[in-house]
N, C-alpha and C positions, 0 to 999 in steps of 0.2 A: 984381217982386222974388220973387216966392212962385214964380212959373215958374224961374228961375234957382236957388233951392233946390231944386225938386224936379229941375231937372235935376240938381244936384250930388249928389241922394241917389241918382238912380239912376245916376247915373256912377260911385257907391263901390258900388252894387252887381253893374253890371255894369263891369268895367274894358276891354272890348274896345269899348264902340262911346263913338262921339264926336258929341259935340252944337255945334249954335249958336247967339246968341242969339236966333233966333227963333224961337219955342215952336212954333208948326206946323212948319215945317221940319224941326223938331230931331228931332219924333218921327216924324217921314216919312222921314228919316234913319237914325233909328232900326230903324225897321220893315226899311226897305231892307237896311243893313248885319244885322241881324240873321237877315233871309233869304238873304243873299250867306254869312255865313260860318257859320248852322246846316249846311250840307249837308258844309262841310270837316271839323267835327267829329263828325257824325253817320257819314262816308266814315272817317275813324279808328277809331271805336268798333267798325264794322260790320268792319273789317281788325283790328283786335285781336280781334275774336269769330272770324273766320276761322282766324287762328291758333293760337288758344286749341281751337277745336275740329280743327283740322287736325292736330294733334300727336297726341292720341288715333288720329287714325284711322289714322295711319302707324303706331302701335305694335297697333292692333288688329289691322291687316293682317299685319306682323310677327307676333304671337301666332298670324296663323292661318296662315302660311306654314308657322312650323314645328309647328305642331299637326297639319297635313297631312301634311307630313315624317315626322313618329313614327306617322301612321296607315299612313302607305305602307308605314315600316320595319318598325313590327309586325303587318302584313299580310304583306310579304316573308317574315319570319322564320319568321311560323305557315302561312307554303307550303312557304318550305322544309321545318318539320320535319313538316310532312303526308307532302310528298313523300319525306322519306330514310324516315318509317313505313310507305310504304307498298312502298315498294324491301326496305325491312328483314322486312317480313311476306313479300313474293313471292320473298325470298333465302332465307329461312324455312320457306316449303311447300317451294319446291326442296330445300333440303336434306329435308325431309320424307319427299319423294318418294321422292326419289335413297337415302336409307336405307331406305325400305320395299323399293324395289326390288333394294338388297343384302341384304338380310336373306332376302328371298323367293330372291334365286339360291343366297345361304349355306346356306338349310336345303334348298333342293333336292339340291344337290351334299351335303349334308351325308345327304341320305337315300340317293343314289346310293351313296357310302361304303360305308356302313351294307349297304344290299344287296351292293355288289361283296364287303364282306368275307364276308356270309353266304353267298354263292355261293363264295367259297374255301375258307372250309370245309367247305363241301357238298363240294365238288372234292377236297379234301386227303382230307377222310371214305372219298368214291369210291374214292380212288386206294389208301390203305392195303386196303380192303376188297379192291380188284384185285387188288394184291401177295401179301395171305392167300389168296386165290384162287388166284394165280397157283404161289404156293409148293404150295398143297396140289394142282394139276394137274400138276407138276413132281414131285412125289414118286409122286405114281399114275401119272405117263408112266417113271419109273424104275423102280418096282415093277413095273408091265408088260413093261417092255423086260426089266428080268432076270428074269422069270418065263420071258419067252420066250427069253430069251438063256440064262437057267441051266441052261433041256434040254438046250443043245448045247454046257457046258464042253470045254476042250480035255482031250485026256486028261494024265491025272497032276496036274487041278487039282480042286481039291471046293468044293462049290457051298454057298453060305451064306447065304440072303436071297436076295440080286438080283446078288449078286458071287459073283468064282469066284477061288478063291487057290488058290496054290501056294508048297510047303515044299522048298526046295532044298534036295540033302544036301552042296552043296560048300560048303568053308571060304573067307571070303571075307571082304572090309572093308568097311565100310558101304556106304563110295564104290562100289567094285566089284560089291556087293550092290543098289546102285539101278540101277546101269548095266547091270545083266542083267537086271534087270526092266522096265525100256525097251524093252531089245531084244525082250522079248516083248511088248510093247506094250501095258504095266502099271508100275507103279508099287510102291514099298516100301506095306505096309499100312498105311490111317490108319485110327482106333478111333473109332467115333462112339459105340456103345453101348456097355452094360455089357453086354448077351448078346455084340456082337463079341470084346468082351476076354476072354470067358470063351472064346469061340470059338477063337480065338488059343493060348488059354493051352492048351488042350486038342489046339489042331495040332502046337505044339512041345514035346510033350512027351518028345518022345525027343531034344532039342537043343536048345539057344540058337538064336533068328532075331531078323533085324534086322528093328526096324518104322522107318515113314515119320515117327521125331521127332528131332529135330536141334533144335541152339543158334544161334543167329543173335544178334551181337551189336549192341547199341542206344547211343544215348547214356547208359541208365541201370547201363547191363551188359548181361549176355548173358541171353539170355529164348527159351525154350522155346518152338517152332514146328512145326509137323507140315509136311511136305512139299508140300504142295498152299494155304500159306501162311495156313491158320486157325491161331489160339492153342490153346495148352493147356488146356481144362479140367478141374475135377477132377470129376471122375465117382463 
């Protein structure tokens, strides 16, 4: 009786395993099925812990997939901007360079300038200085030639400087007054000085004579010209 209650107590506390009434048996039954179906729920237990731990690990890996990813991407990114600094610094000397190098032909040329204009007006300087020179060997070659030309006036002309004139006594008109003067292979008188004009005024004093000044007229009017095509001055 007492074997049959405790098998009913622990039939209510384990409700998987099954008893008979013969108390050895029942617990060698016992023992049996409870080693046949610990290892079915023990093989659960151990696959719920698989899963439970398996899930984590698929999401760690995931966490480190793209952990990796953003290390790649901002590794990429800080090459690139290495590399456009480093294009951007050697586009930088270039240009550097390439302005030092204009600058250095700029002020070359800019000094070359500088001397070609000093050398032109050295040159211009020359050349006026030549010209004063030249005028003044030009008037000693004239003064000579009529020094030597003046001893041998033609006759009936008188000698005044370095020129030699003559006082026609025929009546004549300007025109016909130059044209004989041609013909002797001279010209109407032009007045450069104030001794000539005194000279002049003193030749014709027994008559009117024609000098070398005539009218020639311009877009402004008519303007006073000597024959040998200098202007009028006043003297």
């Amino acid at each position: 009786m007492s074997t049959e209650i405790q098998a009913a107590h622990q039939h209510q506390a384990d409700p998987k395993i099954k008893y008979t009434r013969r108390a050895p048996e029942s617990r060698r039954e016992k023992i049996e099925l409870m080693n046949i179906e610990r290892p079915t729920a023990s093989r659960a237990r151990t696959a719920g812990l698989h899963s439970e731990n398996k899930l984590p690990a698929v999401r760690r890996r995931a966490f480190r997939v793209v952990t990796v990813s953003l290390v790649l991407l901002y590794l990429l990114i800080l090459v690139a901007i290495v590399v456009r600094y480093v294009l951007v610094t050697l586009q930088n000397d270039q240009l550097s360079v390439m302005n030092n190098e204009l600058q250095s032909r700029y002020n070359k040329l800019r000094n070359m300038y500088n001397q070609s204009k000093l050398h032109m007006k050295q040159l211009e300087e020359k050349i006026t200085d030549m010209s004063v020179n030249y005028s003044h060997v030009q008037d000693e070659v004239k003064q000579l030639k009529g020094s030597i030309e003046g001893k041998f006036c033609p006759e009936g002309w008188t000698r005044f400087g370095c020129s030699c004139y003559f006082k026609s006594t025929e009546k004549k008109t300007w025109s016909e007054s130059r044209t004989d003067c041609e013909n002797r292979g001279s010209d109407l008188v032009t007045i450069n000085s104030k001794e000539e004009q005194n000279f002049i005024t003193e030749l014709k004093v027994n008559g009117e004579s024609w000098i070398g000044l005539r009218t020639r007229r311009t877009e402004r009017g008519w303007k006073w010209e000597w024959v040998d095509g200098s202007p009028l001055s006043k003297q």
